[in-house]
ROMARKE-748931 format. One line per 3 residues: number of its first residue (from 1); their letters; for each residue x, y, z of C-alpha. Coordinates in Angstrom, 1 decimal. Example, Ala and Ser with C-alpha at 12.3 -4.5 7.8 and 13.67 -1.06 7.14 Angstrom:
BEGIN
1	as	12.3:-4.5:7.8  13.7:-1.1:7.1;
This chain:
BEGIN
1	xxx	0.0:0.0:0.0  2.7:2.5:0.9  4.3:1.7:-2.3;
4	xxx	1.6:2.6:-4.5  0.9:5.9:-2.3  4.7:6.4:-3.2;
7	xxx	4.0:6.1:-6.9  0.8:8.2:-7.4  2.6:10.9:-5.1;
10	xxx	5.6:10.5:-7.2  3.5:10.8:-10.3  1.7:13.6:-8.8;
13	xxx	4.7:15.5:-8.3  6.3:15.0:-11.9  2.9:16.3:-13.4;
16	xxx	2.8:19.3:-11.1  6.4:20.6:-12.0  5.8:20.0:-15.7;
19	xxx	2.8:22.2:-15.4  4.5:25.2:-13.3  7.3:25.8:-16.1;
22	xxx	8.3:29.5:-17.0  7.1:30.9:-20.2  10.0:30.3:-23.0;
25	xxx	10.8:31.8:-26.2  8.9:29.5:-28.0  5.8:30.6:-25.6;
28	xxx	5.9:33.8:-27.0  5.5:33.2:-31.1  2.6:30.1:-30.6;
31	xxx	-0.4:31.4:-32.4  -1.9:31.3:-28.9  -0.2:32.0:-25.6;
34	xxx	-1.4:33.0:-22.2  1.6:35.5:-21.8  0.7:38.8:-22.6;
37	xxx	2.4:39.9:-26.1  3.3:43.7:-25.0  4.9:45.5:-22.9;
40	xxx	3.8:48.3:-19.9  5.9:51.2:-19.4  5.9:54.5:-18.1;
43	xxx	5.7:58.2:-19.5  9.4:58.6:-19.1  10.2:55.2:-21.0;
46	xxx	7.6:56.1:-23.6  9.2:59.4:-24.3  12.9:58.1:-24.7;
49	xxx	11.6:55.6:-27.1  10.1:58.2:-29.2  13.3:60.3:-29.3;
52	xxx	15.4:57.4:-29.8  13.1:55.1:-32.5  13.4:56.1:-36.1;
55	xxx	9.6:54.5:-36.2  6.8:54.1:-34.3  3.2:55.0:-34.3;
58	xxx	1.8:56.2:-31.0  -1.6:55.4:-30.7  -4.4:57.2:-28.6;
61	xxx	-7.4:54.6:-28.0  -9.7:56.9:-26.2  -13.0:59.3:-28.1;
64	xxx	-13.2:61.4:-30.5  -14.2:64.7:-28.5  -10.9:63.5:-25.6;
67	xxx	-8.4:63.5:-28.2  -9.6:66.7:-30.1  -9.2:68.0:-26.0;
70	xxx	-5.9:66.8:-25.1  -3.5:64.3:-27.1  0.1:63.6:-27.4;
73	xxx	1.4:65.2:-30.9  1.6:62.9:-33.6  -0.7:60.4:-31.9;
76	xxx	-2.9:58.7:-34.3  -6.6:58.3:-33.3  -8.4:54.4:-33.5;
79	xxx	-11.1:54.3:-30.2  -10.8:51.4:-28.4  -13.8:50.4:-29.2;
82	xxx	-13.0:50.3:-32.9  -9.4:48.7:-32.5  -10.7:45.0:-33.7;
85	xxx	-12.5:46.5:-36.5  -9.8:48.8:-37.6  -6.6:48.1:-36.8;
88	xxx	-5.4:45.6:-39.5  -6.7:48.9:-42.6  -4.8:51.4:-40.6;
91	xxx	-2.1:49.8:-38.8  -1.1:47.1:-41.6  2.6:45.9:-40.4;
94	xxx	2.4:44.1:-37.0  5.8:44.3:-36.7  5.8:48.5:-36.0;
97	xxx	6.3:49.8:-32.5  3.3:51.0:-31.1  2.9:52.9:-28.2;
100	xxx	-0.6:53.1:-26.7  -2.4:55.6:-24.5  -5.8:56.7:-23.1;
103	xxx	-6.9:58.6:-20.4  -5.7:56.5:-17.5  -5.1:53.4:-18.7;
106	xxx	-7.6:50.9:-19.0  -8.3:51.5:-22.3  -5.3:51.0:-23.1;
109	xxx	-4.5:47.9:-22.1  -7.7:46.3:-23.3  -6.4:47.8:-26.8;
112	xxx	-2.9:46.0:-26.5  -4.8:43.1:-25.7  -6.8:43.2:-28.7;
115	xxx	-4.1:43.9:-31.1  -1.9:41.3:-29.4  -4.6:38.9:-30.2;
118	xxx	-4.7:40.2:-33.7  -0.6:39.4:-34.1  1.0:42.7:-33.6;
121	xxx	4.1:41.8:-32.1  6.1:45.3:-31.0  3.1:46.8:-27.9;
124	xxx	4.1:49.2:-25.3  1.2:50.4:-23.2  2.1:53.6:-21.3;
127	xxx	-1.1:54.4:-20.1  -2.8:57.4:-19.6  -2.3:60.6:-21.1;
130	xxx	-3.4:61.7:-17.2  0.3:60.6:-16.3  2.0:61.9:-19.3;
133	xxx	4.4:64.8:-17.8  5.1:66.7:-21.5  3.9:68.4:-24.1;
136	xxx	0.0:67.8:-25.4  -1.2:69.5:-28.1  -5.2:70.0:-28.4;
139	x	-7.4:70.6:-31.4;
């Protein structure tokens, strides 16, 4: 009897420590994985990757009437709401940074989620523009 409770522990073990692995590389580029695709950062990180990046496309995910209030210049405009529908006409290579924003950042990361699930590879959610510390510009 001991020797089977042995075994089935044993066994019990194995399977747990197969199950509690790390995510690899290969994690990463399956069609599906349960590790996020993009990347959170702050303001600060945010605005030393535009200044250093050649190309990116920063991307505010919040309304119409916010963004014609406040946004960060050069900041492209696709709601949220809209990013499933939209995002593959208007964003076409899935390799291109993309920076994301909205007021505080929920939107935001419900957008990276979206467009991770849609295969863009290169996601950086900063946020909010509530937390962004430099220039806006408005109109």
């Amino acid at each position: 009897m001991k020797k089977i409770l042995l075994i089935l522990l044993a066994g019990l073990l194995f399977l747990l420590a197969a199950c509690s692995g790390e995510p690899t590389d290969d994690d990463s580029s399956a069609p599906y994985s349960p590790y996020p695709r993009w990347q959170v950062i702050t303001a600060s990180e945010a605005h030393r990757m535009m200044a250093e990046l050649d190309s990116f496309i920063l991307l505010d995910v919040r309304t119409e009437a916010e963004f014609q209030e406040m946004r960060i210049d050069g900041a492209v405009l696709i709601p949220y709401t809209e990013i499933t529908r939209r995002a593959e006409a208007e964003l076409p290579d899935k390799d291109a940074v993309i920076l994301i924003y909205c007021r505080l950042g929920r939107r935001s990361a419900l957008a990276a989620a979206d467009l991770a699930a849609l295969g863009y590879v290169n996601i950086y959610d900063l946020g909010g523009i509530a937390n962004w510390p430099y220039e806006t510009a408005s109109g």
